[in-house]
C-alpha positions in Angstrom: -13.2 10.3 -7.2 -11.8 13.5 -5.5 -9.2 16.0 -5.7 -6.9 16.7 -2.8 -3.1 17.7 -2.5 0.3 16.1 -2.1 3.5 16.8 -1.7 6.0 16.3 -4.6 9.3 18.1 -4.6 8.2 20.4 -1.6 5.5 22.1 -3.6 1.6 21.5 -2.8 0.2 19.7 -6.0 -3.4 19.2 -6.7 -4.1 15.6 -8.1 -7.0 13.5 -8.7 -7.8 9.7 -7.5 -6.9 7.2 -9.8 -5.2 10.4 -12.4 -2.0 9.0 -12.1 -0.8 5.4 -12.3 2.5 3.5 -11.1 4.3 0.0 -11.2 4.8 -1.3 -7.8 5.9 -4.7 -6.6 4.8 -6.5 -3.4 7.5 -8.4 -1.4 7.1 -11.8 -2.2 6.2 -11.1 -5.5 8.3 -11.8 -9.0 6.8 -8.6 -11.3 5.0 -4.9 -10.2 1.7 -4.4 -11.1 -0.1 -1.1 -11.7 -1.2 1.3 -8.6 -3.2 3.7 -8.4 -3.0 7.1 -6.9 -5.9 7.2 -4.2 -6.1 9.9 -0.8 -5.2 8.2 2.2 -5.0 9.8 5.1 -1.2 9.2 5.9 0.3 11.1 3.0 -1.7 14.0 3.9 -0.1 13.7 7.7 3.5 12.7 6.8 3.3 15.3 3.6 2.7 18.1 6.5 4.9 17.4 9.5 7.8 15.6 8.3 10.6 17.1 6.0 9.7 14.7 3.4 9.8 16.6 -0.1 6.9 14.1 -1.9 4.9 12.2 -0.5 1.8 9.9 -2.1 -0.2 6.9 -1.6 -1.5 4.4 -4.1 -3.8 1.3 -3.7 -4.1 -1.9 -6.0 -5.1 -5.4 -5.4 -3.6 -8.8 -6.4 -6.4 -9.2 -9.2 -5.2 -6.8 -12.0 -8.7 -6.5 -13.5 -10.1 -5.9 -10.5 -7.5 -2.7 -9.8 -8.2 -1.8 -13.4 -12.1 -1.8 -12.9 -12.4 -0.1 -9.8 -10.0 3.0 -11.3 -11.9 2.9 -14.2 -15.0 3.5 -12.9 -13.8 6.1 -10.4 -11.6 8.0 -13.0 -15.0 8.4 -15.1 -17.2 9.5 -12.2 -19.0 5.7 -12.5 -18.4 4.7 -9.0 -20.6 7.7 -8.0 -23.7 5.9 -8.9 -23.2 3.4 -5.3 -23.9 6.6 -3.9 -27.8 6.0 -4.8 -29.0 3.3 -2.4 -30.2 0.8 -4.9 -27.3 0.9 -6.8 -25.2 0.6 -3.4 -27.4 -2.2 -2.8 -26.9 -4.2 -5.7 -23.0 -3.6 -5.6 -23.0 -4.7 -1.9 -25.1 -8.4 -3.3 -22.5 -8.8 -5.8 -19.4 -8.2 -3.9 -20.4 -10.7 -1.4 -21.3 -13.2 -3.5 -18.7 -13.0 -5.7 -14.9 -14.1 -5.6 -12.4 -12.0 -7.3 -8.7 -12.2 -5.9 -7.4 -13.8 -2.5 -7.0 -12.7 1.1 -3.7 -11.6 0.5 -3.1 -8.7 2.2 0.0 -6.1 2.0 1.7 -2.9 2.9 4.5 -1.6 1.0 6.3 1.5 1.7 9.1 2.5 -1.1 11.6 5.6 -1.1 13.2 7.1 -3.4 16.4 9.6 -2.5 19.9 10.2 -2.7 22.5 8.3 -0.6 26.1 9.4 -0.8 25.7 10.6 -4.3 23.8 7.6 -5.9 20.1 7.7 -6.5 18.3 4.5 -4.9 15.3 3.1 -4.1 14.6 1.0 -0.9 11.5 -1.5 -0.5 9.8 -1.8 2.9 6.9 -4.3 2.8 5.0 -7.3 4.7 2.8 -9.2 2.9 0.4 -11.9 4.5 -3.3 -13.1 4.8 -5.8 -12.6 7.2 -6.2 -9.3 7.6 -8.0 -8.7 10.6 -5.7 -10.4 12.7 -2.5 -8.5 11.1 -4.3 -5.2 11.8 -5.3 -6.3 15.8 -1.8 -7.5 16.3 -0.2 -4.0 15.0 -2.8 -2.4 17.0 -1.7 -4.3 20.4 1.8 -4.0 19.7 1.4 -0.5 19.9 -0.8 0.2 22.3 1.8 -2.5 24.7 4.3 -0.3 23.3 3.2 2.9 24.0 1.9 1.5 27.5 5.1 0.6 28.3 6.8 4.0 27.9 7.0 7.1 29.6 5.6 9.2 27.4 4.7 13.1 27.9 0.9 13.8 27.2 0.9 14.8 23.9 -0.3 13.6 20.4 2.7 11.6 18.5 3.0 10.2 15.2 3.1 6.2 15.5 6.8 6.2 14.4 7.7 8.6 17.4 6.5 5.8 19.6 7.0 2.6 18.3 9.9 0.4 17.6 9.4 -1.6 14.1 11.0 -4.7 15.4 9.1 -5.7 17.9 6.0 -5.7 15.7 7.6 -7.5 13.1 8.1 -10.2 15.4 5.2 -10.7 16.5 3.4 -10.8 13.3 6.1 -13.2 12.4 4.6 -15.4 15.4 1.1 -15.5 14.7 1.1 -15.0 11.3 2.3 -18.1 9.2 3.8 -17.4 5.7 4.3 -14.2 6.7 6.3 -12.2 3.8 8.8 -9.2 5.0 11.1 -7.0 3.5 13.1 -4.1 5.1 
């Protein structure tokens, strides 16, 4: 429940989690569902070193209630109540002994420009389950990756220094049911 800035059209725009709602579909999935506009950290890197007029992220999860209930209570300053430990407390008992969703997992990445005069919009997703074991095989693919280059000491951006392929396949290995779309 913060304000912070992204990028839209090239201008710096103040926003609020959870102000501003969108339609987006999974791959793998029939219909979009509603997302929410939440600060992660990569829009704020990508909005200020790439050439990338707008830039924003947005969160949901595969229960539509559940995405509707958490940015309800964020949108009206609710969710600030886990601060207090008891509260945090009780939230934390609940969570865990409750069920709501699946252990689907998914990243989606879709742009929007213009391409030889037409405006379209291109889908880049995976969709899985477990996780954990998505996120350690990223992780080794590009530290192997990286390891495996001659790189200049610097600091890089992930996409400076990793091929997309490779990590596609090996999620495709170890992951089974594993849902891609580029």
């Amino acid at each position: 429940d913060a304000s912070y800035d992204v990028w839209e059209k090239g201008q710096l725009k103040s926003v609020r989690s959870n102000s501003d709602q969108i339609k987006l579909r999974l791959p793998n999935q029939k219909s979009s569902q509603a997302a929410y506009r939440f600060n992660f950290p990569d829009q704020q890197v990508i909005g200020r070193f790439k050439d990338i007029p707008s830039v924003s992220t947005w969160y949901r999860f595969d229960n539509h209630f559940v995405t509707w209930l958490v940015a309800f209570l964020m949108r009206w300053g609710l969710a600030k109540l886990f601060r207090r430990p008891g509260w945090r407390k009780m939230a934390l008992w609940l969570f865990m002994r409750s069920w709501l969703g699946s252990d689907i997992c998914g990243v989606a990445l879709r742009a929007i420009g213009v391409n030889k005069g037409k405006r379209q919009t291109v889908l880049l997703g995976v969709v899985g389950r477990e996780e954990a074991l998505m996120t350690a095989i990223v992780t080794a693919e590009v530290v192997r990756q990286f390891l495996s280059r001659k790189q200049k000491t610097g600091v890089y951006h992930i996409e400076e220094v990793v091929s997309l392929d490779p990590v596609i396949t090996t999620l495709k290995q170890a992951i089974e049911g594993l849902h891609v779309e580029l």
